[in-house]
N, C-alpha and C positions, 0 to 999 in steps of 0.2 A: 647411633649406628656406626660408631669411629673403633669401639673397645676391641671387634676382630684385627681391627689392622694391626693394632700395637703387638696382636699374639703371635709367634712363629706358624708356620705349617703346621699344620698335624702330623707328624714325626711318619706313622703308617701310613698313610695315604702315599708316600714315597714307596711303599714297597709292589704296589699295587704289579707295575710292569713283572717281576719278580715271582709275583705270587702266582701270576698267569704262566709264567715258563713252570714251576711246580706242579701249578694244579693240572697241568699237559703230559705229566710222566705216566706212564703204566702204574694203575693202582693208584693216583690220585695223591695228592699233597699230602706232605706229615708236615702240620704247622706248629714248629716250635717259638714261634715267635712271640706271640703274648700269654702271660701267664693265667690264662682261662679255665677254671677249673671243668674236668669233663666227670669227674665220679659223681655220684648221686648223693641230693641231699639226703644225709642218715635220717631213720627214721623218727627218732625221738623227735628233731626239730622239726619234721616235716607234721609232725604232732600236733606239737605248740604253737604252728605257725595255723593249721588250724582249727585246735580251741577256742582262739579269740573272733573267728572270722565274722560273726554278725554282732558284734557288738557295734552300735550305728554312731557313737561318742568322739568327740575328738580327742583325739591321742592328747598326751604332752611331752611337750620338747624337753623336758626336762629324764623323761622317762619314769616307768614305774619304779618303786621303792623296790620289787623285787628285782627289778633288771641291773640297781646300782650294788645291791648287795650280791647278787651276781659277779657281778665285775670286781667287786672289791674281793671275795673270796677266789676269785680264778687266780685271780693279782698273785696271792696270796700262794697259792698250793702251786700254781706253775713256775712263778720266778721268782717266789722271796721276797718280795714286797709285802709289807705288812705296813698297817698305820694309816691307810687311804682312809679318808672320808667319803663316806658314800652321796654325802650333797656334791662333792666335787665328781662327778661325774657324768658325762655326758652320750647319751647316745648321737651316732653322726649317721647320714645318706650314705653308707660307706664310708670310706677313707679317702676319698679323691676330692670330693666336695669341699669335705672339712682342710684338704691340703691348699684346693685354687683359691678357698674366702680366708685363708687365717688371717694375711696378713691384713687384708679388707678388714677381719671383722676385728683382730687387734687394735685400729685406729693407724694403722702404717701409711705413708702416703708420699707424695713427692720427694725428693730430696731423702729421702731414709734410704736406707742400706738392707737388703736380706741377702745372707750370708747362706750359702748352699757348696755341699759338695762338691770336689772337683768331678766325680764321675757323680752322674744325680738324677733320680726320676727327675721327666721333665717338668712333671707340674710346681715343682717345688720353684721354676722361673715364671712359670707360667702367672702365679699367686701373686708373687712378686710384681710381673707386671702390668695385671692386674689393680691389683692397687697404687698403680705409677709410683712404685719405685728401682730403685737402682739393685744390681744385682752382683756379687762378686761371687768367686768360685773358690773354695778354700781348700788348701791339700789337708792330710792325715796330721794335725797338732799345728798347722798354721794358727797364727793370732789373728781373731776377728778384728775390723779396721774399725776405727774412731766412727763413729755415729751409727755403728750399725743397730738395729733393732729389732732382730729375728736371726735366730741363728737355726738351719737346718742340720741336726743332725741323725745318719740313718743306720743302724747294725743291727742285722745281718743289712748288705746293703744289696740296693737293689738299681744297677745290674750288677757287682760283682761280686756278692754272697761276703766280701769280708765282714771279720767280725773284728770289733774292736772290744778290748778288753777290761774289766772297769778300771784301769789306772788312766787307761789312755781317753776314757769318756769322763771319767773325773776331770782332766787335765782340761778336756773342751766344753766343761760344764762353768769350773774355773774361771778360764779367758771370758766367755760368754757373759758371765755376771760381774767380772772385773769391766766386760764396756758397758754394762747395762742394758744388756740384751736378755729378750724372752729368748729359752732354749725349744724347742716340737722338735722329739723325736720322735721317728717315722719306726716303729715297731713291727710293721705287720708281718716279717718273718719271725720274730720270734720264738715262736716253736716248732720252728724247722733248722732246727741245726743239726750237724753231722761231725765232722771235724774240729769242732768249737766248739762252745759254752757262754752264748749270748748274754747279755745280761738288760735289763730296763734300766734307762735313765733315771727310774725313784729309788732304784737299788740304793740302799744306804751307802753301800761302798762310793756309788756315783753322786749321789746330791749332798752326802755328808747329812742325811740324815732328815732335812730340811728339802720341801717339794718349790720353797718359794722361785720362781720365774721359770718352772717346768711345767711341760707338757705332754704328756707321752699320747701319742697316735695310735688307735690299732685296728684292727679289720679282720674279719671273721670269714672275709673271699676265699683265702687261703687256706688257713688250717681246719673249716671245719664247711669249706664246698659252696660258703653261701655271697657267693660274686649278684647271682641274678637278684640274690632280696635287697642286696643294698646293706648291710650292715657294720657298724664300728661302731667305735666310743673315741673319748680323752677322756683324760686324767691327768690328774696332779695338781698343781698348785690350787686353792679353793678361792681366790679370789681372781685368777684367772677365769676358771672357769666359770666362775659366776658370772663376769662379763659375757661369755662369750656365749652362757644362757641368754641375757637379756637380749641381746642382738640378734640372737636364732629366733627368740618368742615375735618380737618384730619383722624378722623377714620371711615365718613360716618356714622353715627351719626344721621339720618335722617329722622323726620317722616313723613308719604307720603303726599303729599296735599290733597285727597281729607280728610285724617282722623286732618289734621289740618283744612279745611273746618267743619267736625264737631264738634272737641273741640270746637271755636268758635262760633258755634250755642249754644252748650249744656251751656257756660258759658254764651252766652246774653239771656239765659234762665230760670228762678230761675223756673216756676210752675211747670215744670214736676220732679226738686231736690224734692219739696215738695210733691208730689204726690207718689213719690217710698219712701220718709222717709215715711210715714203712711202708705203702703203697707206693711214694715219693722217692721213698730211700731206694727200693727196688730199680726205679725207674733210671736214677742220678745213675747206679755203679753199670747200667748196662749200656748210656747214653756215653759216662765219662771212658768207658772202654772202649767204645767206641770211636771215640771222637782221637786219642789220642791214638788207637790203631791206626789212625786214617793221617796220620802227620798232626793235630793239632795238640798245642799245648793249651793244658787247662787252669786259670790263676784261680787263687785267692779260694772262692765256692765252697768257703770252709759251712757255711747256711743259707739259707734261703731256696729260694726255685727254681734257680739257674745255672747253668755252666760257663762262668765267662771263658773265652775259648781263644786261640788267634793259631792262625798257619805264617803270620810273621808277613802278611802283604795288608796291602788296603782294607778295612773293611768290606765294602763294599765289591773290591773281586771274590772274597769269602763269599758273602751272599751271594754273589753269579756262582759259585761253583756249587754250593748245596743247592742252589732252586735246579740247577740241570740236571739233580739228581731226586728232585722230587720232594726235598727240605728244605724250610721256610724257616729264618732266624730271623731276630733283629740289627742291625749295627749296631756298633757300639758308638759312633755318631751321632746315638739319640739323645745321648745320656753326658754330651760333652767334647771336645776337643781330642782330652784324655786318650777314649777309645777308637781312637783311628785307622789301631789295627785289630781290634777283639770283635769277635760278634757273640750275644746272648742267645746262649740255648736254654730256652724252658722245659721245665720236665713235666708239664700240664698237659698230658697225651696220655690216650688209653694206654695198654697193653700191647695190643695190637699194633699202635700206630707206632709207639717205641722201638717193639721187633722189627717194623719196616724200615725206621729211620736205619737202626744198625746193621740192617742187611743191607741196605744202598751204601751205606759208609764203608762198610768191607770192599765194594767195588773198584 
């Protein structure tokens, strides 16, 4: 009954007072604060998810043989990656899950180090603390510190869309394996780039060829609408993840068949990833027009879901100035020190709700 104590706050539950001045405007809150997909699952997956639905068998955590050839062909056709073993792969409860237990289910524990972004989803501390241990925040090409034993790293990143480029993930794949540290990178924007050209941690340009002490993350919330099924994978190193089978098989660990029925669709599927990135895209240049109409400057957001944004004061006076106008962001506060004056605008809003945000921001 003690493991709540050692976690922070729940990051949103702070915006609460916030969301009530919003949701009190003429026409009702435009919440750009989490990135919650609103468009409809495409139909192909809503297919497959259910095909399997009276099958009464226990799934397995390992997933189907067609789900890993899945994954390992997406791999393939979307980023270049070729050479994956398809035993090395793993479906996950999402991507959040697999982010809070890694360092748990790696064996990390007391006195160890996890090494995370200086700007950084929060769970990637949360895992950490979790598994009681210590935590440091590391800038853009910083050297990981002596004992460390998990290294986070995320591009496109999330919250501020930068992408780092394969010299510069080489370079922090490198340090990483010089301390002897497993690398998880946290992929799940990767097919939402705009201004950039992301790349995966198994890029040969980035592991030099070789997946050993990698781990690539990724989640199928975003580019293909399926947040509510729960769905992701890892990949890479095969003796990684072979561990990290065995420890799932024992904690139940499981995700259902038919929502691995639909990973497996959404992944032998590239047109409908393209069709929600331009849904996205549309979204971003009408948001980003906006926002810098309205005085704000917009960094980095070269990919991913978000606008990192700042009008050059506190966070948190940002967020009082869009909730009085009926918009709902996150600080950038959530995500670190760092962002103390940026707040994250998502682009996970209908159409509708978009046109509203940019007509209050014209105000």
């Amino acid at each position: 009954m003690t493991l709540h104590r050692s976690l922070p706050d729940f990051p949103w539950d702070s915006l609460a007072d916030h969301a009530a001045t919003a949701r009190e405007h003429p026409g009702g809150v435009v919440d750009l604060s989490v990135g919650t997909p609103v468009d409809p699952v495409p139909d192909v997956i809503q297919r497959a998810l259910s095909s399997v639905s009276a099958e009464p068998g226990y799934p397995t955590t390992h997933g189907t043989p067609e789900l890993r050839e899945a994954v390992v062909g997406s791999m393939a056709r979307r980023y270049g990656v070729t050479g994956l073993d398809p035993a090395a792969v793993l479906p996950t409860i999402g991507s959040k899950e697999l982010v809070a237990w890694l360092p748990t289910l790696l064996g990390v524990g007391p006195g160890d180090v996890v090494a995370i972004p200086e700007l950084a989803y929060p769970t990637y501390e949360v895992g950490a603390r979790i598994a009681g241990a210590d935590v440091v925040r590391l800038a853009d090409g910083e050297t990981p510190p002596a004992g460390v034993k998990l290294v986070w790293l995320n591009s496109p990143s999330n919250p501020t869309g930068r992408v780092l480029d394969a010299p510069a993930l080489a370079d922090a794949v490198a340090a990483a394996r010089e301390a002897g540290a497993v690398v998880a990178s946290d992929e799940c924007y990767l097919a939402l780039h705009w201004s950039a050209e992301p790349v995966s941690v198994l890029d040969e340009r980035v592991s030099g060829g070789s997946p050993s002490g990698l781990l690539a993350v990724h989640s199928l919330s975003k580019s293909s609408s399926l947040a509510g099924y729960r769905a992701g994978f890892v990949t890479g190193d095969p003796e990684l993840v072979s561990g990290l089978l065995e420890a799932r098989k024992h904690a139940g660990m499981i995700v259902p068949r038919p929502v691995q029925a639909a990973i497996t669709a959404a992944l032998n599927d590239d047109a409908h990833v393209a069709d929600q990135r331009e849904r996205y895209g549309k979204r971003r240049a009408l948001l980003h027009a906006a926002l810098t109409g309205a005085g704000f400057r917009v960094d980095h957001s070269e990919a991913g879901l978000y606008l990192w944004a700042t009008r050059g004061e506190g966070a948190w006076d940002t967020i009082a100035w869009l909730a009085d106008r009926g918009v709902l962001a996150a600080p950038g506060t959530f995500y670190g020190p760092g962002g103390s004056e940026h707040v994250r605008v998502a682009l996970t809003a209908s159409d509708e709700r978009v046109a509203t945000a940019v007509e209050r921001l014209a105000r």
